[in-house]
C-alpha positions as semicolon CSV with decimal commas, in nm:
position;residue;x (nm);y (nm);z (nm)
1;X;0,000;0,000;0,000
2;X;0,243;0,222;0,091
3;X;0,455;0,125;-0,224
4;X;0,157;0,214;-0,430
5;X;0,077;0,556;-0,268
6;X;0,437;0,667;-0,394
7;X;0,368;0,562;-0,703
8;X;0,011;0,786;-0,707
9;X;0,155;1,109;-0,581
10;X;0,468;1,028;-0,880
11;X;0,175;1,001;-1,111
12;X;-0,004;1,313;-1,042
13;X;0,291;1,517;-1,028
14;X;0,366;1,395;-1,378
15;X;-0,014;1,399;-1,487
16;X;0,027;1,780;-1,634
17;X;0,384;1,955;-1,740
18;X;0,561;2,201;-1,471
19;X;0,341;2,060;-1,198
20;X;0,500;2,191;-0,882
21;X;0,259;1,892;-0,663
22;X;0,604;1,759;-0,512
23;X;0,950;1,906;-0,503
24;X;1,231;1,775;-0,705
25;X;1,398;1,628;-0,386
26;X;1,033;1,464;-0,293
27;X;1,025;1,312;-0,594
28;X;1,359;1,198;-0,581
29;X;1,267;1,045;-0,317
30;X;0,931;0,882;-0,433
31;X;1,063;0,705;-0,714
32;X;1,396;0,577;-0,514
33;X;1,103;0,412;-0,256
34;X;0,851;0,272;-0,480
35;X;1,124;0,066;-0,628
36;X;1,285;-0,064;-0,356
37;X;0,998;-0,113;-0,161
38;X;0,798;-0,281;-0,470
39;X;1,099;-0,467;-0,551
40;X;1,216;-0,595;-0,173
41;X;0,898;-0,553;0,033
42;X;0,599;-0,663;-0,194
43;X;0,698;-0,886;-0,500
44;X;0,965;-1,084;-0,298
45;X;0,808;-1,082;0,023
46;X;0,464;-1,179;-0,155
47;X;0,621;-1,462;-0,331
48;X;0,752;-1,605;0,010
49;X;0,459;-1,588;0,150
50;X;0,353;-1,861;-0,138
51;X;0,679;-2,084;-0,043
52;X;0,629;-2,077;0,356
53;X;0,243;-2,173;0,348
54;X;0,225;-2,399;-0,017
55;X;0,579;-2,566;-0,033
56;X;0,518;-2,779;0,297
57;X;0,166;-2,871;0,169
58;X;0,291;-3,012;-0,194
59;X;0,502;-3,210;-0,118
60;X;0,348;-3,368;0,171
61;X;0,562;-3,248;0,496
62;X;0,417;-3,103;0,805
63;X;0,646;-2,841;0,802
64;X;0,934;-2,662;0,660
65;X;1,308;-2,811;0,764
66;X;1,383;-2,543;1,016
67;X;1,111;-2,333;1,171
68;X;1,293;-2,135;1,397
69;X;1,513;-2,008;1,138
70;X;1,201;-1,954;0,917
71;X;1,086;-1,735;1,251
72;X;1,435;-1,555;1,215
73;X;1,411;-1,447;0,868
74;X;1,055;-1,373;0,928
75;X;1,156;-1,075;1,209
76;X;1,463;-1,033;1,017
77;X;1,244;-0,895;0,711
78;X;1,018;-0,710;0,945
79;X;1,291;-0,505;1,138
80;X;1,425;-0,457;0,772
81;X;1,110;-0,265;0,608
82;X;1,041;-0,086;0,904
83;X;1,377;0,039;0,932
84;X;1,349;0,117;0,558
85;X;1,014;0,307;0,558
86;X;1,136;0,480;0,909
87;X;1,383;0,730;0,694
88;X;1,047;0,924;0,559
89;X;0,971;0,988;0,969
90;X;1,304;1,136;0,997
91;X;1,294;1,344;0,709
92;X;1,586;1,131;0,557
93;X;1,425;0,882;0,276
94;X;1,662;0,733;0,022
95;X;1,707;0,939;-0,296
96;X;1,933;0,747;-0,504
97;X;1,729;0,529;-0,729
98;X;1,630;0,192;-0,629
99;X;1,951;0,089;-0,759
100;X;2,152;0,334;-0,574
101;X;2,463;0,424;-0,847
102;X;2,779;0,527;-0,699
103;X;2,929;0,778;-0,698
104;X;2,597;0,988;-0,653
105;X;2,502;0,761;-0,406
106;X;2,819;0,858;-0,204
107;X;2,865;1,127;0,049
108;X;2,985;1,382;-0,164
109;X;2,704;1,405;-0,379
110;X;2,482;1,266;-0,116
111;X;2,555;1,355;0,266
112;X;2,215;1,310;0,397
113;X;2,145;0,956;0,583
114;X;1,896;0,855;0,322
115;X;2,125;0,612;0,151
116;X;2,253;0,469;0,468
117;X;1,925;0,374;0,569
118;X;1,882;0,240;0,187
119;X;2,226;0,024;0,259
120;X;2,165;-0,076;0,618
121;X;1,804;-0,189;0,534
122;X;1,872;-0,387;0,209
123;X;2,178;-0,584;0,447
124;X;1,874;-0,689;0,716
125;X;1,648;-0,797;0,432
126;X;1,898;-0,968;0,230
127;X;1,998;-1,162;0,556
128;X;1,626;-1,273;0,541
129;X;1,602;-1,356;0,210
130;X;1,941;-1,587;0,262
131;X;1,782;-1,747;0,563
132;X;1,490;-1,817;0,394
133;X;1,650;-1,942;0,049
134;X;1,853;-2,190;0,239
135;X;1,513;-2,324;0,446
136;X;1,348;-2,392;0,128
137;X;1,612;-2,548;-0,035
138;X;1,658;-2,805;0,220
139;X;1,323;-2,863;0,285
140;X;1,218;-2,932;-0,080
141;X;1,527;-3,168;-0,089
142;X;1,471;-3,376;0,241
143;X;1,114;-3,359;0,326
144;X;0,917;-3,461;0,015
145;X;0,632;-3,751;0,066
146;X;0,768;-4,105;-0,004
147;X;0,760;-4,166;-0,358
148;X;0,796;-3,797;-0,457
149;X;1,059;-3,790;-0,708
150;X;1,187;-3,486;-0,804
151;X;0,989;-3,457;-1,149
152;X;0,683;-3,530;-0,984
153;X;0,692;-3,198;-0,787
154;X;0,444;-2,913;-0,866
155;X;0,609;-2,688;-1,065
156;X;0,548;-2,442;-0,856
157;X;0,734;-2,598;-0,576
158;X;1,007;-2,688;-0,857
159;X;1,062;-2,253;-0,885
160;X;1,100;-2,250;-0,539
161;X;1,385;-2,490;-0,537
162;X;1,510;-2,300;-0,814
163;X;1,457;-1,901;-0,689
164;X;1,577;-2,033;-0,333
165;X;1,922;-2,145;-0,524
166;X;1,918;-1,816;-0,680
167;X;1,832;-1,615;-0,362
168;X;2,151;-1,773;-0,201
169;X;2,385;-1,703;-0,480
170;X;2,271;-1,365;-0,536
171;X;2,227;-1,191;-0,224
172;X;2,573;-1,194;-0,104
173;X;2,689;-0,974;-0,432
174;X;2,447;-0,733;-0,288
175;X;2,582;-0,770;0,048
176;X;2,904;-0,705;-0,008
177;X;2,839;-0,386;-0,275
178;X;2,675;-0,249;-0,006
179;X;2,944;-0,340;0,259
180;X;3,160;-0,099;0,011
181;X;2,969;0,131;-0,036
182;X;2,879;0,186;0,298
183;X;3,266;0,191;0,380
184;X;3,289;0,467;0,132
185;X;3,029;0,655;0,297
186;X;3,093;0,593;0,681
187;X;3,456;0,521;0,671
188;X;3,653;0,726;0,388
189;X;3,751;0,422;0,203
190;X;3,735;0,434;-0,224
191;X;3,569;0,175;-0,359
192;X;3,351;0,322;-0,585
193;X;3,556;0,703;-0,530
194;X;3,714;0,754;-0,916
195;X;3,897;1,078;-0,718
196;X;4,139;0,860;-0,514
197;X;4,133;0,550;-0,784
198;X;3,786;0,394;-0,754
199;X;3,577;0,314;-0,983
200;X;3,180;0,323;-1,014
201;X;3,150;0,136;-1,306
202;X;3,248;-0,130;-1,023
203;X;2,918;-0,059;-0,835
204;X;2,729;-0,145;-1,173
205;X;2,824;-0,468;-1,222
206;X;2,862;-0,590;-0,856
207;X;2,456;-0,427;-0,877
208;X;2,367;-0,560;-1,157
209;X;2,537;-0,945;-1,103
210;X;2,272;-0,914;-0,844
211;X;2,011;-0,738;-1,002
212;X;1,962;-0,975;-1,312
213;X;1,922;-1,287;-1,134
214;X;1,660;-1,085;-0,894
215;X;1,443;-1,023;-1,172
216;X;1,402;-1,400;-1,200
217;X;1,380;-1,441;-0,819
218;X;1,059;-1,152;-0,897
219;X;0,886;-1,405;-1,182
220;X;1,006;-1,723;-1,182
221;X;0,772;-1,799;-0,867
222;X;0,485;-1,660;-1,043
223;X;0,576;-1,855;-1,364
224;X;0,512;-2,168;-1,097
225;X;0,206;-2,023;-0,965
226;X;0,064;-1,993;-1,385
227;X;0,191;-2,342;-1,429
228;X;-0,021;-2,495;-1,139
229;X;-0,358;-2,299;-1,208
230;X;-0,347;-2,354;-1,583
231;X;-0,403;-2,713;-1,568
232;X;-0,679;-2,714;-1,302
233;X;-0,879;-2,504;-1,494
234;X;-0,811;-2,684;-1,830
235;X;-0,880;-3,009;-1,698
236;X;-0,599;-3,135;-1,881
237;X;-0,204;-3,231;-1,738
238;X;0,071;-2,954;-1,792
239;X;0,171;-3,000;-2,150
240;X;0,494;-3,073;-2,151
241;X;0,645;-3,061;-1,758
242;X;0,972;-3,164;-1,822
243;X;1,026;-2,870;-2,056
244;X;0,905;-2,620;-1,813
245;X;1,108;-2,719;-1,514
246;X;1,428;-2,724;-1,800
247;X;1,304;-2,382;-1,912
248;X;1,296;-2,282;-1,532
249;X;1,655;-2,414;-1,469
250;X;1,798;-2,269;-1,773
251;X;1,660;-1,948;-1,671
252;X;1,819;-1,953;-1,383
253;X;2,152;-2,060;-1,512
254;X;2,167;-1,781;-1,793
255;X;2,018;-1,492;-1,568
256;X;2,405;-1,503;-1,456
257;X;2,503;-1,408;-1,796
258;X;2,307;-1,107;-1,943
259;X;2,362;-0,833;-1,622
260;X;2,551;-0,621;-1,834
261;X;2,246;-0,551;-2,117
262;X;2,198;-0,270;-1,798
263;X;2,516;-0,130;-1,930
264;X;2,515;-0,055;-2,248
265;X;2,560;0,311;-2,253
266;X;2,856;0,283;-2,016
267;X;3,125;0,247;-2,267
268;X;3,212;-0,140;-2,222
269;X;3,313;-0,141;-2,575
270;X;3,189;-0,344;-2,906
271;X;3,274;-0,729;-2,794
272;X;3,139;-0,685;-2,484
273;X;2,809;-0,553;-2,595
274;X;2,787;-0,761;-2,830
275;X;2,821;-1,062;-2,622
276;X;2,588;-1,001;-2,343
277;X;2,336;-0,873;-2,680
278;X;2,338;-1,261;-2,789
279;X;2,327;-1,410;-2,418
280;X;1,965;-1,179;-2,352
281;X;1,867;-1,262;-2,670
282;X;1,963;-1,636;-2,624
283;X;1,747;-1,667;-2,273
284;X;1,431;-1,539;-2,456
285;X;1,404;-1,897;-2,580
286;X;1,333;-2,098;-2,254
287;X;1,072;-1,798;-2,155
288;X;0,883;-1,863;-2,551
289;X;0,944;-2,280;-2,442
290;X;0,748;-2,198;-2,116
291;X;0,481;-1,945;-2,288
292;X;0,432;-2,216;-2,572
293;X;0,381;-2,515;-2,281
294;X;0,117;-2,256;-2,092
295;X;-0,082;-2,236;-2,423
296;X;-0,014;-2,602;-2,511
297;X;-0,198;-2,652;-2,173
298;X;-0,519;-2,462;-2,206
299;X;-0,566;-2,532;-2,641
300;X;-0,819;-2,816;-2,664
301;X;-0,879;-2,795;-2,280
302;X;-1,201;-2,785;-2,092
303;X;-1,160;-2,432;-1,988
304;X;-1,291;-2,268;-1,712
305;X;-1,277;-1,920;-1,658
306;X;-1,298;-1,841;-1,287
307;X;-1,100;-1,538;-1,139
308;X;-0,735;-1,752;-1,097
309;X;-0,762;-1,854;-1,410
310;X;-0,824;-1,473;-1,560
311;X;-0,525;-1,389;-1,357
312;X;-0,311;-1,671;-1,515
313;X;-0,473;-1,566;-1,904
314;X;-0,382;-1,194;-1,816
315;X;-0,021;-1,320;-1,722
316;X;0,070;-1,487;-1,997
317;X;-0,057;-1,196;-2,247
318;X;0,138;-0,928;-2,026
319;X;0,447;-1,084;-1,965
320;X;0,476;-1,146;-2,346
321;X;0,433;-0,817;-2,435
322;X;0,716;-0,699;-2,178
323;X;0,923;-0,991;-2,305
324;X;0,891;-0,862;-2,656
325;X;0,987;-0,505;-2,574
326;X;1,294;-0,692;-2,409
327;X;1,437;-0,855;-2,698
328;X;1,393;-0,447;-2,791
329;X;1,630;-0,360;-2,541
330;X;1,910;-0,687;-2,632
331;X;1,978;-0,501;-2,911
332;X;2,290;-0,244;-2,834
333;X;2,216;-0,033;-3,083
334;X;1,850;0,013;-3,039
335;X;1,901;0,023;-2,627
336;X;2,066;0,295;-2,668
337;X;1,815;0,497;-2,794
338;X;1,575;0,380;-2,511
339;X;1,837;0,384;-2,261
340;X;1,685;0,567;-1,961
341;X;1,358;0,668;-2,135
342;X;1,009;0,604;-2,034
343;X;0,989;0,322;-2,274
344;X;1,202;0,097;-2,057
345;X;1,002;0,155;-1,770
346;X;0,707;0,016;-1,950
347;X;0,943;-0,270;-2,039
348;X;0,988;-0,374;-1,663
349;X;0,653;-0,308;-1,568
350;X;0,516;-0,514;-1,826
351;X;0,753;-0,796;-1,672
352;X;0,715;-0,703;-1,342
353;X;0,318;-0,584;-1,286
354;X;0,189;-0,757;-1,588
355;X;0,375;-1,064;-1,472
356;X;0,426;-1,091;-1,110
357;X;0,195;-0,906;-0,974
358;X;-0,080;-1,072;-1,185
359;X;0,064;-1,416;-1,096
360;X;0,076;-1,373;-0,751
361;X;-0,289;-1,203;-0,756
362;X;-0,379;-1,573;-0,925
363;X;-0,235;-1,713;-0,720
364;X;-0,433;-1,586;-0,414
365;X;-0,790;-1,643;-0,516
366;X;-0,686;-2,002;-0,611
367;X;-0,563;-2,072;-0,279
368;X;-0,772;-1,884;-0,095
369;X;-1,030;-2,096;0,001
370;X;-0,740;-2,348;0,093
371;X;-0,597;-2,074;0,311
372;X;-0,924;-1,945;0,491
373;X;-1,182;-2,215;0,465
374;X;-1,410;-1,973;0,259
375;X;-1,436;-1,859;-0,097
376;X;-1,364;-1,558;-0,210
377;X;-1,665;-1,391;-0,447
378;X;-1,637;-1,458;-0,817
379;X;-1,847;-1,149;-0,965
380;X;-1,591;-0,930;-0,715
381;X;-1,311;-1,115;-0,841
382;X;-1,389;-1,095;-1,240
383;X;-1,447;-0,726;-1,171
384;X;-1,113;-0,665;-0,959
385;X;-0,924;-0,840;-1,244
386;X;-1,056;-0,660;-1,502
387;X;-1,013;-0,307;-1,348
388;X;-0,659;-0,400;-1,297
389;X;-0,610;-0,566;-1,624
390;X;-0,747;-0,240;-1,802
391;X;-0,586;0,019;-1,570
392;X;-0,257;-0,115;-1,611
393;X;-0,237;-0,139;-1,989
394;X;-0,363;0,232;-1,923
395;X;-0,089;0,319;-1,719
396;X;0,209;0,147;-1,884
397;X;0,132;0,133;-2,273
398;X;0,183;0,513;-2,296
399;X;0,497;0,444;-2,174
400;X;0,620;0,347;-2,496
401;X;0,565;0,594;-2,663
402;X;0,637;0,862;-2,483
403;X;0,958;0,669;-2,427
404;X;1,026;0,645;-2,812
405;X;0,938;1,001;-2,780
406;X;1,184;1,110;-2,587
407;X;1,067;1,188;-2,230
408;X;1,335;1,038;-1,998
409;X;1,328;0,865;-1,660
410;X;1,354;1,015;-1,320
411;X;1,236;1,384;-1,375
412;X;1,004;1,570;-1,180
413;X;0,827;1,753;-1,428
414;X;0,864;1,807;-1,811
415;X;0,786;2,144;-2,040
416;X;0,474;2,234;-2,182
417;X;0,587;2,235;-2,540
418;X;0,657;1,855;-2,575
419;X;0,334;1,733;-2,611
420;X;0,368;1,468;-2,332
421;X;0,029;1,620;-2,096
422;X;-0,221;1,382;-2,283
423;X;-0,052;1,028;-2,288
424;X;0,056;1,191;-1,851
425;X;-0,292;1,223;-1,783
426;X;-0,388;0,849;-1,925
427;X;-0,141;0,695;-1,707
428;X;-0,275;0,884;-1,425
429;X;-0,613;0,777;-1,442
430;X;-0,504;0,408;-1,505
431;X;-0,312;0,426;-1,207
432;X;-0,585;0,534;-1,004
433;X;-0,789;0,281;-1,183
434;X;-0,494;-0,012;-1,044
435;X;-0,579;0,133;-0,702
436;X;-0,901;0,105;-0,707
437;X;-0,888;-0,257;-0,833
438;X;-0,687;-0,306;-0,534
439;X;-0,917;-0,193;-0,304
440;X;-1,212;-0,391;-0,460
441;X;-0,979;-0,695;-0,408
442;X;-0,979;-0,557;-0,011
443;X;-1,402;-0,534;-0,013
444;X;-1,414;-0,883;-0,181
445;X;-1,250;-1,021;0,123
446;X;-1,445;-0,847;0,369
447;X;-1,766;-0,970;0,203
448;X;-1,650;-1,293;0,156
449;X;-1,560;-1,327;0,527
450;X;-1,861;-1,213;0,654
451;X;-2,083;-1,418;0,373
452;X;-1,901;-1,720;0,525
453;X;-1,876;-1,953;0,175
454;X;-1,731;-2,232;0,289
455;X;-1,522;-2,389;0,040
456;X;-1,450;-2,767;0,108
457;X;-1,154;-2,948;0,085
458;X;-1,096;-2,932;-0,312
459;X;-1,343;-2,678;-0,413
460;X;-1,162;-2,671;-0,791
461;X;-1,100;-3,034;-0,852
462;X;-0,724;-2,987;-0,810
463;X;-0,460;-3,208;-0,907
464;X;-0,166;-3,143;-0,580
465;X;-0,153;-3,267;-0,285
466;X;-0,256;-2,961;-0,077
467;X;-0,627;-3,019;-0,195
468;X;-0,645;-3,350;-0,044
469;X;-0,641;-3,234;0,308
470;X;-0,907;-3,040;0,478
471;X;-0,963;-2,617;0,445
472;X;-0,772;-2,460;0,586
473;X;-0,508;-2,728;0,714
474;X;-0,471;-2,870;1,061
475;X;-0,167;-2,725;1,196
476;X;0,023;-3,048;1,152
477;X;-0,081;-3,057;0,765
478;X;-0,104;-3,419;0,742
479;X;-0,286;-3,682;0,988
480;X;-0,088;-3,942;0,798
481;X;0,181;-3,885;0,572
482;X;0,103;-3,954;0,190
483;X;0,279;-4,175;-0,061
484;X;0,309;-4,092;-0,394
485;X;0,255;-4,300;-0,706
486;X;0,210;-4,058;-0,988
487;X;0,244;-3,689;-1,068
488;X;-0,044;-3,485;-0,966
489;X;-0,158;-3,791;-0,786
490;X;-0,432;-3,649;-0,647
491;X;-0,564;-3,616;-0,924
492;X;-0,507;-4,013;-1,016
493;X;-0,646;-4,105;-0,689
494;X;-0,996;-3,916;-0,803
495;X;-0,947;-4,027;-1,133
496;X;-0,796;-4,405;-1,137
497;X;-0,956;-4,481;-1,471
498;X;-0,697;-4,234;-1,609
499;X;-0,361;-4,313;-1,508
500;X;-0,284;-4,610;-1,756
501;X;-0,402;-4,409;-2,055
502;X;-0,222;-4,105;-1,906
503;X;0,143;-4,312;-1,840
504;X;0,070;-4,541;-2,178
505;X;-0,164;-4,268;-2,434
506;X;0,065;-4,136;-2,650
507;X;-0,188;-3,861;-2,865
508;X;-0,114;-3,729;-3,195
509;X;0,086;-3,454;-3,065
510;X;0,361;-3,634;-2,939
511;X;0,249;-3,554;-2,537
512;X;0,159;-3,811;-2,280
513;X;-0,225;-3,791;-2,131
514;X;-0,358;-3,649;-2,461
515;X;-0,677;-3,652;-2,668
516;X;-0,820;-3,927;-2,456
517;X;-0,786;-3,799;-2,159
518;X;-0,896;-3,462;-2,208
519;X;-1,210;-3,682;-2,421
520;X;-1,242;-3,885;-2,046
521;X;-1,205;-3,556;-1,849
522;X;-1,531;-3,385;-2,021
């Protein structure tokens, strides 16, 4: 909430040229929050969320490996945004960008505490985040239900392993740029100082090492969250698992090799840009391999269209439009015309809003019932996902082309004569219009609670394990642990008559559990 109400009063400062609504230093200070905060405190924290209550529950353990530390990283986290949002109380809020370049970041350019608190605050969380990355890992690895092979995990317990490998590699590069940095600023040292032999191109890469992989750690759990709803509402097994949990790892694997597409404009030379050109393009192909699998899932499925599965639909049609104005940006040449314009922050909303966001929010009203007991209201759901849906291709779309236009990143206000005001004033309203589809979202629940729907134990004739138990869990999850035969063997277990011509039915399109079943399913 607080993420988005920076993001409002950025919106209506911009919404008509030499607005004077905020100060430059305000703003500033606005758009260095909203990033960090959407970034650290809502996508990632959101997405854990998912791992600490589902991961347990899908692969049939009572709990995660090591509570206590979960505890830890849980107080960790809090002490961390509160420390974080503290610095607007004190008059001190970070000002840097969320990504905090050096040497403007430093004390020269920069003496007021904002940053520290920016550097201090990250440390806490990314402690968290490590803590919580290592929990999963082992958990998903030691606990599973006998008879749960690997490749017969949820996919969406499959991204955890994989963003909880990431989490751990990645977070210490952050740690220890901001270890310098903060030695720079407390302590006189020169790191990042190009005065005394520093140099803050360093601060780039050590930030951006980190920062690619992170935007993976931001989707790849929603990619698992698409990949679980998709098939319960097609009635029909995810076409073609093997290739999405590949997809997922070589994601992960290549997200260590494209940080410097960031960079472009920062003078790395030809051979450099042109190999980290050919490694983004490269990992656009196991994001299409995953996007083709999610559509291979729902074509000749019995679809049904309840809110999750809106939510899933809307993410697959945002995050390929923000995955298409990336390949944009893998080219040097054009980057560079785009390079800190308003088209790339369509670009990362696209990927970031349109995907994770959307994801998660599908996520939620498919497990909701599971988590509460009740259901959530459908005709509130629809409507939230359609104001959303509309207000954010109202807010972001414009982008572009005011981005192509010329109207760069990170200013307060913009002159009269450019002819910006109009395509302002649409992403405005749409971003009121996001709000408000929030805060339907916030009146579904409270009428849901009070109306008291109960939901059952699998009100969506799911296919994981979690369904199989009653809503919401006991606090020990399981009365007996389960034994698995099958993937989604839930689903076999309400459906025996389907698992020999699922394991033997080869259809005409080469994948297992094909026209028959989805023939048997209707």
């Amino acid at each position: 909430m607080i993420g988005g109400v920076e993001a409002l009063i950025m919106r209506l400062q911009l919404s008509s040229s030499e607005s004077g609504l905020v100060s430059p230093e305000v703003f500033n200070q606005l758009f260095t929050m909203h990033g960090t905060l959407m970034v650290f405190l809502v996508v990632m924290p959101l997405s854990a969320a998912f791992f600490n209550w589902l991961v347990p529950l899908q692969i049939g353990a009572r709990d995660v490996a090591f509570p206590r530390l979960n505890a830890f990283s849980y107080w960790l986290f809090l002490f961390g945004s509160l420390l974080l949002n503290t610095s607007w109380l004190v008059g001190d809020a970070p000002n840097g960008g969320w990504f905090g370049y050096a040497p403007n970041s430093q004390t020269l350019y920069n003496p007021s505490n904002g940053m520290t608190f920016w550097v201090i605050s990250l440390g806490v969380l990314g402690v968290a985040s490590i803590a919580a990355g290592l929990n999963f890992i082992v958990t998903i690895i030691n606990l599973r239900a006998p008879g749960m092979t690997m490749f017969k995990l949820p996919v969406f317990t499959w991204m955890t392993l994989i963003t909880s490998v990431l989490i751990v590699l990645a977070l210490p590069v952050l740690a220890v740029a901001g270890i310098q940095l903060q030695t720079d600023r407390l302590f006189g040292t020169n790191f990042y100082n190009p005065i005394n032999g520093g140099d803050p191109v360093l601060w780039q890469h050590m930030f951006w090492l980190f920062g690619h992989p992170e935007v993976y750690i931001l989707i790849l759990p929603a990619m698992g969250i698409v990949s679980d709803i998709l098939p319960v509402f097609s009635r029909k097994p995810l076409f073609g698992y093997p290739f999405v949990v590949f997809a997922g790892i070589v994601i992960a694997f290549m997200g260590w090799f494209v940080w410097s597409h960031h960079m472009f404009t920062v003078g790395l030379g030809p051979a450099a840009n042109s190999a980290f050109a050919i490694s983004t393009m490269a990992i656009a192909i196991p994001t299409g391999v995953k996007v083709l699998n999610w559509l291979g899932t729902t074509w000749g499925g019995s679809l049904r269209l309840h809110t999750p599965m809106l939510f899933a639909l809307g993410f697959i049609a945002m995050f390929t439009i923000g995955g298409l104005s990336g390949i944009m940006h893998a080219s040097a040449p054009s980057d560079a015309q785009q390079q800190d314009t308003y088209f790339v922050v369509a670009h990362f909303h696209y990927v970031l809003f349109g995907g994770s966001i959307l994801g998660i929010f599908g996520g939620i009203y498919m497990w909701w019932p599971k988590m509460s007991g009740w259901k959530l209201s459908e005709g509130l759901g629809k409507l939230n996902f359609w104001l959303m849906r509309i207000g954010f291709n109202l807010t972001f779309f414009p982008m572009h082309w005011l981005g192509m236009d010329g109207m760069p990143r990170r200013v307060y206000t913009y002159p009269a004569d450019q002819g910006w005001d109009g395509s302002n004033m649409a992403a405005t309203i749409g971003g009121f219009l996001i709000a408000f589809s929030v805060l339907v979202w916030v009146i579904n629940v409270i009428v849901s609670w009070r109306r008291n729907d109960r939901a059952g134990a699998d009100p969506w004739d799911a296919r994981t394990l979690e369904w199989s138990i009653p809503s919401p869990p006991p606090h020990y999850n399981f009365a007996e642990i389960p034994v698995v035969e099958h993937r989604d063997d839930f689903w076999f277990k309400k459906h025996p008559e389907l698992v020999e011509e699922y394991e033997g039915h080869h259809g005409p399109r080469g994948a297992p559990g094909g026209s028959t079943v989805r023939r048997r399913l209707r």
